[in-house]
C-alpha positions in Angstrom: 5.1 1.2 -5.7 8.9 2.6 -6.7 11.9 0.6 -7.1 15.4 1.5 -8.0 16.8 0.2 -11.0 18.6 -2.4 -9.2 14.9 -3.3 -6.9 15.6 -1.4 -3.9 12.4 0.0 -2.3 14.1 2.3 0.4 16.9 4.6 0.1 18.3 5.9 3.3 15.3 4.3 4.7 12.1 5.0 3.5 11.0 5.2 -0.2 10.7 9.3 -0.6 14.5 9.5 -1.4 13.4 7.1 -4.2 10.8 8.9 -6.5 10.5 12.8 -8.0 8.1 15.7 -9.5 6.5 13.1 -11.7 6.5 10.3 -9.4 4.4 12.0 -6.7 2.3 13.5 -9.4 1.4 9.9 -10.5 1.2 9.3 -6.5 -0.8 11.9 -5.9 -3.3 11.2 -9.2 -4.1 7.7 -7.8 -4.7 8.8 -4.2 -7.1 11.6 -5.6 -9.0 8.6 -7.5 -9.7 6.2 -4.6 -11.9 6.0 -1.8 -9.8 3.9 0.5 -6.1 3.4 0.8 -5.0 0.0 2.7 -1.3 0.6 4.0 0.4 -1.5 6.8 1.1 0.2 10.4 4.7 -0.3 9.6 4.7 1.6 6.4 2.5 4.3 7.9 5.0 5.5 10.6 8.4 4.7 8.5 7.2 7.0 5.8 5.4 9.5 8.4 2.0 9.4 6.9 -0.1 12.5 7.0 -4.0 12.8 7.3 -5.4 12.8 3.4 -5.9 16.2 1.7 -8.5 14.6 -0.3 -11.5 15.3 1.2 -13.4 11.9 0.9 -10.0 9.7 0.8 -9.8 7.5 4.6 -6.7 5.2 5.3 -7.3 2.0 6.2 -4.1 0.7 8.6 -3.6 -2.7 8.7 -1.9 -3.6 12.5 -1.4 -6.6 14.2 -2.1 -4.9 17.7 -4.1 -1.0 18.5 -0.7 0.5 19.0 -1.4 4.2 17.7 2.1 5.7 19.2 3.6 5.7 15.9 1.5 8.5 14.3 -0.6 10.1 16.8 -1.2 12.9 14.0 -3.1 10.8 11.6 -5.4 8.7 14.1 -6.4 12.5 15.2 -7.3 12.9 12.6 -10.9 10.9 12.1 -9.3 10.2 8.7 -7.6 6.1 9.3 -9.5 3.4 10.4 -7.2 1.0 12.5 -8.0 -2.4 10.9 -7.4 -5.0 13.6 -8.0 -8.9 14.2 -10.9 -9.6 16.9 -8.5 -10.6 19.6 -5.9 -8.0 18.5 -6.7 -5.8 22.1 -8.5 -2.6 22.8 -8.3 -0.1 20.6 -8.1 3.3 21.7 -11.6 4.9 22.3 -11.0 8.0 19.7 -10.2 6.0 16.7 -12.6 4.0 14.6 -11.8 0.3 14.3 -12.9 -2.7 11.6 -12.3 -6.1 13.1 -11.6 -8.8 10.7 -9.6 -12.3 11.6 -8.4 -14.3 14.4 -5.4 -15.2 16.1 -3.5 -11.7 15.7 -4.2 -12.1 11.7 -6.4 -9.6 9.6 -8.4 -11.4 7.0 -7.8 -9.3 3.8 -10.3 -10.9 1.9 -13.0 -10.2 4.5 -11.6 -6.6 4.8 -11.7 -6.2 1.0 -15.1 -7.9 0.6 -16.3 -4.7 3.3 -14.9 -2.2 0.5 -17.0 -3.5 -2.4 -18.0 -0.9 -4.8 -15.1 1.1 -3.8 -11.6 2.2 -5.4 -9.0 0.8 -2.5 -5.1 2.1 -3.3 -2.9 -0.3 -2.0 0.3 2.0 -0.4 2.0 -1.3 0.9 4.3 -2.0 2.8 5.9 -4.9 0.9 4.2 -7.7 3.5 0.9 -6.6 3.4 1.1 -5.6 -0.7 2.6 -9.2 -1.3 0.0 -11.2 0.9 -2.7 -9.2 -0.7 -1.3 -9.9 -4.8 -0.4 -13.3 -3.2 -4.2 -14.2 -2.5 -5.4 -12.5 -6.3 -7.3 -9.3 -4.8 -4.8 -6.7 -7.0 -6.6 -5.7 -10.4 -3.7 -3.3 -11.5 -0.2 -2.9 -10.2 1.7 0.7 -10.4 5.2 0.5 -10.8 8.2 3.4 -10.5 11.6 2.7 -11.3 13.9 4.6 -10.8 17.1 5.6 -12.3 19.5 4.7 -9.0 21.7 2.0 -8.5 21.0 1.9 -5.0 22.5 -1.5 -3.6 22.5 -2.4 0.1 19.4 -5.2 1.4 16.6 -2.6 0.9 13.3 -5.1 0.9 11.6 -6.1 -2.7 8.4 -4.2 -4.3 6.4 -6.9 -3.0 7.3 -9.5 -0.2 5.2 -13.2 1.0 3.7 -16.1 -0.1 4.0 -16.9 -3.9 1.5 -15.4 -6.2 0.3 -17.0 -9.6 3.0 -16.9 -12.2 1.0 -15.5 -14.8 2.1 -12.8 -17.3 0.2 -9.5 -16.3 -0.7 -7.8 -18.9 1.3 -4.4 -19.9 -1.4 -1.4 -20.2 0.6 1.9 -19.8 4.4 3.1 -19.8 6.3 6.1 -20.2 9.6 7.7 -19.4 10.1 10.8 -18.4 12.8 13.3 -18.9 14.7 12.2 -15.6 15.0 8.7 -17.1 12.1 7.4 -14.6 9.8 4.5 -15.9 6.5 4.5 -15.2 4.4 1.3 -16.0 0.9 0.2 -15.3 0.3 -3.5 -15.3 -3.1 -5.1 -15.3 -3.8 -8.8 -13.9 -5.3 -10.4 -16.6 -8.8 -12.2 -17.4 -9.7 -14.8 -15.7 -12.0 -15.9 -12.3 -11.0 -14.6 -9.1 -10.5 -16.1 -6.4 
């Protein structure tokens, strides 16, 4: 995730404006890690998501209905699964599907629980990113910030339902010569949920 200095997570709408060389290096390192990344619909067609370079990498969209219109390119692709409640609709024919979760919602924790053994990258957006650290199913938590002073009612890193309060533990940080801070927190011991 990348904030300004000030929290913004969008300049000029969409978060690219936001980051730089090092920022998408760090970007790019995580996605070449994981097996999965979990991204909203929303996020995927505001920030005009491409199918994965990485050769194993799939994306996992998270939709309330099988509306593909948004990024015809990726869905194509074979690459993104269209993650859908049972009673979301048909999905197109062409484009693989996981049902998970009634009444238009996606159950996360049943989605998750499908990925076990597997490195999922959470992309957001904010909604899904918050309802998914909201419910305790983020191990580590990648933060950018930015040196802009951005202003304006851009949405926050992470948006929903409150999430335990406690301290995550600092693991990583560094600045870099642009005066970008990059910080890797870890959620600390304890039982998950």
């Amino acid at each position: 995730m990348i904030c300004s200095a000030d929290g913004a997570t969008t300049m000029s709408g969409d978060s690219g404006g936001l980051g730089n060389r090092d920022d998408h290096a760090v970007f790019g390192a995580l996605r070449e890690h994981a097996d999965v990344v979990l991204v909203g619909l929303g996020t995927v067609v505001a920030e005009h998501y491409h199918p994965p370079t990485t050769p194993h990498l799939q994306i996992f969209v998270i939709a309330d209905q099988p509306d593909i219109s948004g990024d015809p390119e990726l869905f194509a692709s074979g690459r993104a699964t269209l993650v859908l409640a049972h009673d979301a609709g048909p999905a197109p024919d062409d484009v693989p599907v996981l049902r998970a979760g009634t009444d238009g919602q996606v159950d996360l924790p049943q989605v998750l629980a499908q990925l076990t053994g597997k490195i999922a990258l959470l992309e957001g957006g904010p909604t899904l990113a918050g309802q998914i650290v909201a419910l305790g199913l983020v191990d580590e938590f990648f933060l950018t910030v930015a040196p802009h002073v951005v202003v304006g009612d851009s949405p926050r890193v992470l948006q929903g339902p409150d999430a335990d309060p406690t301290p995550w533990d600092l693991r990583h940080g560094f600045v870099d010569d642009q005066g970008f801070l990059f910080l890797r927190y870890a959620r600390p011991p304890g039982p998950k949920p």
